[in-house]
VMD Tcl script that draws the C-alpha trace (Angstrom):
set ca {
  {27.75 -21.34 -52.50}
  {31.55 -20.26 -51.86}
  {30.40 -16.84 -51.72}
  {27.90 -17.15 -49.35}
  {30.41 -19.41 -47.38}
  {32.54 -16.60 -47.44}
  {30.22 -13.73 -46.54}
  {29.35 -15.66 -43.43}
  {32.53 -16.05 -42.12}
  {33.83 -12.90 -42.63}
  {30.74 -11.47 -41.02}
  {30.79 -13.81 -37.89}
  {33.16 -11.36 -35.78}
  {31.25 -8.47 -36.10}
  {27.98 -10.06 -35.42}
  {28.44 -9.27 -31.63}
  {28.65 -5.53 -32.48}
  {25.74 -5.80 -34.62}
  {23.34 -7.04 -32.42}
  {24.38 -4.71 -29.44}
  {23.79 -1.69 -32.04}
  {20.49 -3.42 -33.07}
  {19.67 -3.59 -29.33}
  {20.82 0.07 -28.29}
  {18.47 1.13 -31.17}
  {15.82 -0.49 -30.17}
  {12.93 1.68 -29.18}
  {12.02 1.76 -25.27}
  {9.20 3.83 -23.64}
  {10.46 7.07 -22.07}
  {9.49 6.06 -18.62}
  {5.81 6.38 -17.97}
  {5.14 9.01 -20.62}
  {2.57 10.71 -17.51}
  {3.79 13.36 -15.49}
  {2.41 12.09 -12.77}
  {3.53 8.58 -12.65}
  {7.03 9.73 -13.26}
  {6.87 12.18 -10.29}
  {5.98 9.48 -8.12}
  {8.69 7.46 -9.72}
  {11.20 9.94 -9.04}
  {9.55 10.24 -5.51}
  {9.78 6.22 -4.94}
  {13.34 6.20 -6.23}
  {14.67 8.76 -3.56}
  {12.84 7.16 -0.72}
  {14.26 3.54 -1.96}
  {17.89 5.63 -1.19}
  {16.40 6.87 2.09}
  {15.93 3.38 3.18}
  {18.98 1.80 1.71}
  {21.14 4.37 3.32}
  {19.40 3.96 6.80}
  {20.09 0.51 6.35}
  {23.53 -0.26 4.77}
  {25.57 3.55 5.43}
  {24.74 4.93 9.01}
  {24.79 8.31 7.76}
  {22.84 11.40 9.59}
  {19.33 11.45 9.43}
  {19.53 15.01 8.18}
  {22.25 14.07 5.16}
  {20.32 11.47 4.09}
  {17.27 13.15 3.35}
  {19.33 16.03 1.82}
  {20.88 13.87 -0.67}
  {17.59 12.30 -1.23}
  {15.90 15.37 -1.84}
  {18.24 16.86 -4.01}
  {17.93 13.25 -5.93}
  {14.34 13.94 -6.32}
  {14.77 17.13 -7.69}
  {17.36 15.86 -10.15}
  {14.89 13.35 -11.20}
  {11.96 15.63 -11.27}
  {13.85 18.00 -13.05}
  {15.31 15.71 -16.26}
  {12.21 12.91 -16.28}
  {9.45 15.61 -16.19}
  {10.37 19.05 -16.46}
  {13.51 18.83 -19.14}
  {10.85 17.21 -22.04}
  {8.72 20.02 -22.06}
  {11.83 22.36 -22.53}
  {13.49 20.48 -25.25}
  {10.80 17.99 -26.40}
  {12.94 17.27 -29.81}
  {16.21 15.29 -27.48}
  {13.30 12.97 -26.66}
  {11.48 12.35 -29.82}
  {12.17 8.27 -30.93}
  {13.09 6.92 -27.98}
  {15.88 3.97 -27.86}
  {17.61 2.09 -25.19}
  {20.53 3.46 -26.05}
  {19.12 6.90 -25.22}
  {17.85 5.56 -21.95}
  {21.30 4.24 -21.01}
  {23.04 7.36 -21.59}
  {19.88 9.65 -20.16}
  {20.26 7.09 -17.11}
  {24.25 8.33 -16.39}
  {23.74 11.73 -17.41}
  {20.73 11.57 -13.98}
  {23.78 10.10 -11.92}
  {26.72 12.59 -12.60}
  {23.97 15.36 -12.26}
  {22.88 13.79 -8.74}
  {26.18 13.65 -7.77}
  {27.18 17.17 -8.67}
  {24.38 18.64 -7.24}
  {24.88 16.72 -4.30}
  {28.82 17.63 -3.80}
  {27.70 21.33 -4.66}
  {24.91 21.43 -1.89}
  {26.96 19.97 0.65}
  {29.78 22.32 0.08}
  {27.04 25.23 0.17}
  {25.86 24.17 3.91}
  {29.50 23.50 4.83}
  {29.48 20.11 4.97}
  {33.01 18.52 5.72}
  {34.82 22.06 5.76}
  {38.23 20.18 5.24}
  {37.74 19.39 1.67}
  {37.23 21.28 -1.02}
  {34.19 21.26 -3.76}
  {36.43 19.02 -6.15}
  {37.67 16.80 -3.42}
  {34.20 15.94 -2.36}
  {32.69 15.68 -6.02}
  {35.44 12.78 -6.34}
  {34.37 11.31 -2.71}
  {30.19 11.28 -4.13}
  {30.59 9.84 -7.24}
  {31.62 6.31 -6.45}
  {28.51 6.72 -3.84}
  {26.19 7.76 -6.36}
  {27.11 5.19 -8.93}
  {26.64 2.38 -6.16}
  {23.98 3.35 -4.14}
  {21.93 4.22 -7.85}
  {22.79 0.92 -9.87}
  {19.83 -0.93 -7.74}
  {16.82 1.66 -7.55}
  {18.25 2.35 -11.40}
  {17.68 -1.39 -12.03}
  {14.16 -1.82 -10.64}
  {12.87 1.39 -12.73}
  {14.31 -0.32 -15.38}
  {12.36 -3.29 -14.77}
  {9.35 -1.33 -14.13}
  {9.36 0.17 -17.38}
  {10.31 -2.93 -18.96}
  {6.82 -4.59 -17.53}
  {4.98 -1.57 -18.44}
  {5.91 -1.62 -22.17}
  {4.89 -5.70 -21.67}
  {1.86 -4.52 -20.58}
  {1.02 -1.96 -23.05}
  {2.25 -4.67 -26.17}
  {-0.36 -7.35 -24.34}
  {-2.91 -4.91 -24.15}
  {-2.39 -3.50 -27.87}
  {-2.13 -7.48 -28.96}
  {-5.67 -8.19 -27.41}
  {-7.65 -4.80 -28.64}
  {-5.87 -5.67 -32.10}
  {-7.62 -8.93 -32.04}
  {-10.44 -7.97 -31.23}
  {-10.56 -5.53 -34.53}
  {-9.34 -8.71 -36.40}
  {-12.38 -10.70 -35.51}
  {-14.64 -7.60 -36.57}
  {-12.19 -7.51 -40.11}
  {-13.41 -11.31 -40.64}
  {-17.43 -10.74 -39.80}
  {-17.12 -7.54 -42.31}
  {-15.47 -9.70 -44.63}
  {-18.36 -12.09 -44.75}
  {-20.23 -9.68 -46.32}
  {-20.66 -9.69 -49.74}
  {-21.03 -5.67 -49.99}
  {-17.24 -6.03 -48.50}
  {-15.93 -8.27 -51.24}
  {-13.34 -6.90 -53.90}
  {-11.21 -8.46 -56.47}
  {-7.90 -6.21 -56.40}
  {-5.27 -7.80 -58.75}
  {-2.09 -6.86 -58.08}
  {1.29 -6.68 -60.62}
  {4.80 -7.87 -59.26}
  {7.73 -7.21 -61.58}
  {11.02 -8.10 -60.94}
  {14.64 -6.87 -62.11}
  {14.63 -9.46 -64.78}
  {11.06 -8.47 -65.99}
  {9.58 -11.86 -64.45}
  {5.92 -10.61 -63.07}
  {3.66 -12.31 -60.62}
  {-0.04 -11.60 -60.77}
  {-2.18 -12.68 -58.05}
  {-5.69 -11.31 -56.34}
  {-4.52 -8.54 -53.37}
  {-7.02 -10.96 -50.84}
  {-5.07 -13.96 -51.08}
  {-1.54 -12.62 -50.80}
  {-0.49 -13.32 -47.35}
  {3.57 -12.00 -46.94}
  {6.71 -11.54 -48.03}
  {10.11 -12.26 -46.79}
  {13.31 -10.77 -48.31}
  {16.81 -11.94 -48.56}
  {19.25 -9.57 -49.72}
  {18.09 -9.02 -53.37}
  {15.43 -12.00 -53.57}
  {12.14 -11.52 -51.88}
  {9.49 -14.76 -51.72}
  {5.89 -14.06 -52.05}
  {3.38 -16.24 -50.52}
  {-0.08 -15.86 -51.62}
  {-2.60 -18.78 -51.25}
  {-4.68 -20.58 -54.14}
  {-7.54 -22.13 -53.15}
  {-6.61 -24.65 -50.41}
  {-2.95 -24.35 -50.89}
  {0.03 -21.84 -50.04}
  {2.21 -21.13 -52.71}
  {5.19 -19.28 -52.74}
  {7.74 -17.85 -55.40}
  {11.02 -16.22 -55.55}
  {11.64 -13.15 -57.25}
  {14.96 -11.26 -57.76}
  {14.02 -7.76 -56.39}
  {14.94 -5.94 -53.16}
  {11.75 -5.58 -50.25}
  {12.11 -1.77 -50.66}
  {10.86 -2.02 -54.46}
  {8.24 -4.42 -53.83}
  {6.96 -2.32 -50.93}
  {6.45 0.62 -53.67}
  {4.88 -1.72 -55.93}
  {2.52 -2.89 -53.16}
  {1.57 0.75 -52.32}
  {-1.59 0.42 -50.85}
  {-3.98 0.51 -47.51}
  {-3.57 -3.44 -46.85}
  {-0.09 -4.19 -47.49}
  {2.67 -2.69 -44.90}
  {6.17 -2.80 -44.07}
  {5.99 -4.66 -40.28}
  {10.01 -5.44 -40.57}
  {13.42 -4.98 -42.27}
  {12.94 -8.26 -43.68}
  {8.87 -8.76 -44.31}
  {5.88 -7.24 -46.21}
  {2.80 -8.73 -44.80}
  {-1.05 -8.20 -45.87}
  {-3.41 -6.95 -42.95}
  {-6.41 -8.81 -44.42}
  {-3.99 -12.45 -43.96}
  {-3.07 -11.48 -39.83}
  {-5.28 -14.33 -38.21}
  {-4.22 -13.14 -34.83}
  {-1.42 -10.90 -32.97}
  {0.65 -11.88 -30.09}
  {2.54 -9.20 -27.84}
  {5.51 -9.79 -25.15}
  {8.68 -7.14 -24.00}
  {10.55 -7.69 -27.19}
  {7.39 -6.80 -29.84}
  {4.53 -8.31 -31.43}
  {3.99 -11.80 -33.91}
  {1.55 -11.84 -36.76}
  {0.08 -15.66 -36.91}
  {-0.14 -15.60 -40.66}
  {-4.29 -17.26 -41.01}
  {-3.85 -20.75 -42.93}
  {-0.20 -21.29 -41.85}
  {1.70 -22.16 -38.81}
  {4.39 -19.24 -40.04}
  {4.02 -15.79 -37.68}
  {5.95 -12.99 -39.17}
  {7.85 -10.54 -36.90}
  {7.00 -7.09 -36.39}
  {10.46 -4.44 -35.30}
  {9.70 -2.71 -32.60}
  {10.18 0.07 -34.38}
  {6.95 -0.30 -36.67}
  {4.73 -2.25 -33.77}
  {2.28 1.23 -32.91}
  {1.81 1.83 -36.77}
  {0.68 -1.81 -37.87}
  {-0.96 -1.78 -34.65}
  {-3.13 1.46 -35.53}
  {-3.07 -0.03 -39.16}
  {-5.12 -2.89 -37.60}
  {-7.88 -0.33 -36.08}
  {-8.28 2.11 -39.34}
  {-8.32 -1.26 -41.71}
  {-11.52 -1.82 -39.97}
  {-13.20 1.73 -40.17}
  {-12.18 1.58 -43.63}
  {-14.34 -2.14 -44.19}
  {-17.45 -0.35 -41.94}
  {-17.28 2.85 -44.18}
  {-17.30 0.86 -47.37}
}
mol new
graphics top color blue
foreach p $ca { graphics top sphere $p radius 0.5 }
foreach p [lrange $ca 0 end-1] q [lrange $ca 1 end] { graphics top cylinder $p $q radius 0.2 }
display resetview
């Protein structure tokens, strides 16, 4: 008990930092993932600063739609254009990455800007660096807001897409359960635990319903007849993962093993997906990281009952 005391606060300080690296890891959609849609993102952003500079700066008519041209060429050119050159800088995409992709648009737009404007002779009196200092602080302002609502935007849309991958996995749950009322679809599977202290669990693959790790303990909950029954094993997730290596069981979390066949239903918001475990009022958590794979586990789980 003292050690665990001890862990805890010892790790309390640096729980802020792990969170926020948990977070900047955490997979986000690379905009619209359609070339289309993300040209007339890019195309809505620079007439948002059109109308906000009409509005709030008084500037020429003729500056303003420079500078929001050349922002919807900077936009064009890194959302659509800069993937297809160098498709491996956007492979697993994070929030992090978006952040950083996000200020990397802005000092572009605002050196292309300065540059353009010193090419047509804009404001003679200052020089190239002198006006790159004098555009920045405009950039960064005037691009926090439209930055902010595409933000939003894509935030919704990956809500979207997790609601509408929650409902079509449902739907291939219900046909899992009506195949599994056949009797042609009905296996006994035993399956072996063993543990680092050469304790083994043996219990039929169809009623084993998850597992949850802590540290080097992981609890396995299986049902017997009417009841749920659990039991605590000293052995590490990873090891039980290879010992479960097979089409039903799969790795949804850091922290859980759970069996397709035991998902009663799937719930999807912004932050990821639930499994209701059937039988229980437990869900288990899915990373966001792993959400498309049990998701398309889901669909081939029932193409594999229909072939059999």
């Amino acid at each position: 008990m003292k050690a665990t005391v001890s862990r805890t606060t010892f790790g309390a300080p640096f729980r802020p930092m792990i969170r926020f690296i948990e977070l900047m890891r955490a997979p986000f959609p690379y905009y619209l993932n359609d070339d289309r849609k993300n040209t007339l993102l890019a195309a809505g952003i620079s007439l948002f600063l059109v109308a906000f500079m009409f509005v709030f700066q008084h500037s020429y008519v003729h500056k303003i739609f420079l500078i929001s041209g050349i922002t919807f060429v900077i936009l064009f050119l890194n959302i659509v254009m800069l993937p297809k050159v160098v498709p491996s800088l956007f492979d697993n995409w994070t929030v992090g990455k978006y952040i950083a992709f996000s200020f990397w648009q802005l000092l572009m737009d605002g050196f292309a800007i300065a540059v353009v404007l010193d090419l047509l002779n804009f404001h003679p009196e200052s020089t190239l660096g002198e006006k790159i200092l004098y555009i920045y602080p405009s950039v960064l302002s005037n691009g926090v807001i439209p930055l902010s609502i595409a933000t939003l935007l894509l935030r919704n849309n990956m809500l979207q897409e997790n609601l509408r991958s929650a409902v079509r996995a449902n739907r291939e749950l219900d046909k899992i359960k009506h195949l599994k009322e056949d009797p042609a679809h009905t296996r006994v599977n035993v399956i072996t635990i063993y543990s680092d202290t050469k304790e083994t669990l043996e219990l039929p693959l169809a009623d084993l319903l998850y597992v949850e790790a802590s540290d080097n303990y992981s609890t396995v909950y299986w049902r017997n007849g009417q009841t749920i029954e659990k039991r605590m094993l000293r052995i590490n997730l990873k090891n039980i993962e290879g010992q479960l290596d097979n089409y039903f069981a799969i790795r949804c979390h850091r922290s859980f093993i759970v069996n397709i066949n035991a998902i009663d239903h799937v719930t999807g918001n912004a932050n990821g997906y639930k499994l209701s475990i059937r039988d229980t009022n437990f869900s288990v958590p899915v990373s966001r990281a792993k959400g498309k794979e049990v998701i398309e586990k889901i669909e081939q789980l029932r193409n594999v009952f229909e072939l059999n």
